[in-house]
Steps between C-alpha positions, in 0.01 A plus 500: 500500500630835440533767736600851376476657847744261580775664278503862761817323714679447143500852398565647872819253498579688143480855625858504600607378146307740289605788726898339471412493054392855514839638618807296391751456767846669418904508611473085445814316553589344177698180653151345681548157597258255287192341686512119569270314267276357773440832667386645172268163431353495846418921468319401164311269638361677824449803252259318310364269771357860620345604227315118383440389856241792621330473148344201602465457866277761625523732831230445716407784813321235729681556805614748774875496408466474138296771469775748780776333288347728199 
């Protein structure tokens, strides 16, 4: 079942990257180390594990904490 209300936590964990695409970063060190293969694999995967996963499980207010946790 699909739940577009869902997809709110997705875009409030991609504020942080639009705001970091709208102003480039500058004075970078040209000799950065390279990023281990796993890392880069395991970051791909959470990334899109957020974005498919709330699509289709749905949030549901029932109770007390869920609904302070808001």
């Amino acid at each position: 079942m699909f739940h577009p209300f869902s997809l709110i936590i997705p875009v409030l964990i991609l504020i942080p990257n639009i705001l970091f695409s709208l102003k480039k970063p500058v004075n970078i060190p040209s000799n950065l180390p390279k990023e281990p293969v796993l890392l880069v694999i395991l970051e791909n995967l959470g990334r899109y594990g957020v974005f498919i996963i709330p699509v289709f499980y749905g949030i549901s207010f029932t109770g007390t904490l869920e609904i302070l946790a808001v």
